[in-house]
C-alpha positions as CSV (number, residue, x, y, z in Angstrom):
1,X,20.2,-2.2,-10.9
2,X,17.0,-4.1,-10.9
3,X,17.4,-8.0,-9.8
4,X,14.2,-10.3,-11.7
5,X,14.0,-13.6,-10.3
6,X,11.5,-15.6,-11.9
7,X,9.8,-19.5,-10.6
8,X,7.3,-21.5,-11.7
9,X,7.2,-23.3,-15.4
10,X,7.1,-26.4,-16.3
11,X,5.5,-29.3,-18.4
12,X,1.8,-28.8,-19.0
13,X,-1.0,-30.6,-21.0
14,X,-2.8,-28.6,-23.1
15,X,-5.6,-27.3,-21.9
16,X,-3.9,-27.4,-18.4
17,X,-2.1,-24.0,-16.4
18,X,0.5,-22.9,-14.6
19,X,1.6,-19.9,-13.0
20,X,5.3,-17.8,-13.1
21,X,6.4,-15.7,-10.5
22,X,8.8,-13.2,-10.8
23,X,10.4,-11.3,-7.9
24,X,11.8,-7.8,-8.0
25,X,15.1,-6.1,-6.1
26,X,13.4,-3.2,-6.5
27,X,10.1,-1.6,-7.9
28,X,10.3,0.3,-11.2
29,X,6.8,2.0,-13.1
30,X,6.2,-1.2,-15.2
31,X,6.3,-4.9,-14.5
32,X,5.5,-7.8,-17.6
33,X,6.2,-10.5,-19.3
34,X,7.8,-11.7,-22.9
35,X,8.1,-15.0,-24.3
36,X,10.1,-16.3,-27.3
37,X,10.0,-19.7,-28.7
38,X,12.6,-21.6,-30.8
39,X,13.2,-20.0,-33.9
40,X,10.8,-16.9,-33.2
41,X,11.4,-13.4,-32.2
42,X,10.5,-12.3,-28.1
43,X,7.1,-10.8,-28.1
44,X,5.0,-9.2,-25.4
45,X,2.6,-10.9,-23.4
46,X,0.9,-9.4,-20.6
47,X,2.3,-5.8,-18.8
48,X,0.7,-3.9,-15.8
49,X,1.9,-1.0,-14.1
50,X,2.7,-1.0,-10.1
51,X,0.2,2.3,-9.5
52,X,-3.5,1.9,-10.6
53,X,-5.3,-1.1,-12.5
54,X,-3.9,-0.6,-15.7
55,X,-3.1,-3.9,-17.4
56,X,-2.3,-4.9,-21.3
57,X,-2.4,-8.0,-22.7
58,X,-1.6,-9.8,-25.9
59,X,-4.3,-10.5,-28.1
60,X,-3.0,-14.2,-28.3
61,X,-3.3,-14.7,-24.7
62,X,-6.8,-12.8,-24.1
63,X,-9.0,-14.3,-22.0
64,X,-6.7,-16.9,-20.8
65,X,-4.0,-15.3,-18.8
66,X,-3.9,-13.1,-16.3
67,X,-1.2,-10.8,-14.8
68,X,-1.3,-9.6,-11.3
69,X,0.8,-8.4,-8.5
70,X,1.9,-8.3,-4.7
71,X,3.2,-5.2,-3.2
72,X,4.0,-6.1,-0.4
73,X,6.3,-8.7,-1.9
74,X,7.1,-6.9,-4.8
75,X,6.2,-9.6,-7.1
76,X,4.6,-10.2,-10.3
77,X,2.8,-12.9,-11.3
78,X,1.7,-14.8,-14.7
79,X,-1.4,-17.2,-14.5
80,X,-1.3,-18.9,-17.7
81,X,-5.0,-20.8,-18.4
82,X,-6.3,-23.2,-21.2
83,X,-2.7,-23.3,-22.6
84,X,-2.1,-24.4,-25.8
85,X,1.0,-26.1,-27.7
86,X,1.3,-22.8,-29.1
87,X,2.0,-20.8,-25.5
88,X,5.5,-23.4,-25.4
89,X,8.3,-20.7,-24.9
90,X,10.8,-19.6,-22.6
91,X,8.9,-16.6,-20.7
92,X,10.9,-13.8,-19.8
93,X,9.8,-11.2,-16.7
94,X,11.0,-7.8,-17.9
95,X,10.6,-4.3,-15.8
96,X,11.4,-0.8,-16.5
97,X,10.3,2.9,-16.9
98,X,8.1,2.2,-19.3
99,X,7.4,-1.1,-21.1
100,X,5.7,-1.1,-24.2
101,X,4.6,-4.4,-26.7
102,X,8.5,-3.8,-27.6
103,X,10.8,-5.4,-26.1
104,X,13.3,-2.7,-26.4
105,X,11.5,-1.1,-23.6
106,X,12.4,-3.3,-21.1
107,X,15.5,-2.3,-18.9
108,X,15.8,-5.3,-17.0
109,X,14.9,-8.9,-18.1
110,X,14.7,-11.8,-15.6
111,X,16.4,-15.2,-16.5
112,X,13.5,-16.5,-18.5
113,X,11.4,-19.9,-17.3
114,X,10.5,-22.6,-19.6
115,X,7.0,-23.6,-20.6
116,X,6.2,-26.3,-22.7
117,X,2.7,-27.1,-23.4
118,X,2.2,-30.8,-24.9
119,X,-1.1,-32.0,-27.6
């Protein structure tokens, strides 16, 4: 079993950023992130894997977010840039196997942080 502890969150002006942090028990093949906001269905939004570069993204959040990684701490992170009102959700670090833009794919799911972007 794979423990996610996520930080970071928060209120943010749009146009503003913040940056979530999710820790990991353990390291699995794939690291990422999900959001869902009220009333919506989770979707992806950024994924990397622990070996090599490789790195997906939402197209929503091109250009404006960035996922990275520390090894040595086993710890993801989410920098979130030039937010918008739109970006307001609950963001959810997931891990597994293999993580696809389905949510399905995740194994394990972290607690989930809120972000809330105001106009």
């Amino acid at each position: 079993q794979v423990q996610l502890v996520e930080s970071g969150g928060g209120l943010v002006q749009a146009g503003g950023s913040l940056r979530l942090s999710c820790a990991a028990s353990a390291r699995t093949y794939f690291m990422g992130w999900f959001r869902q906001a009220p009333g919506k269905e989770r979707e992806f939004v950024a994924a990397l894997r622990w070996s090599g570069d490789s790195t997906a993204y939402a197209d929503s959040v091109k250009g404006r977010f960035t996922i990275s990684r520390d090894s040595a701490k086993n710890t993801v992170y989410l920098q979130m840039n030039s937010l918008k009102p739109e970006d307001t959700a609950v963001y959810y670090c997931a891990a597994g196997t293999l993580l696809t833009y389905l949510p399905s794919s995740a194994r394990y799911w972290g607690q989930g942080a809120q972000v809330t972007v105001s106009s």
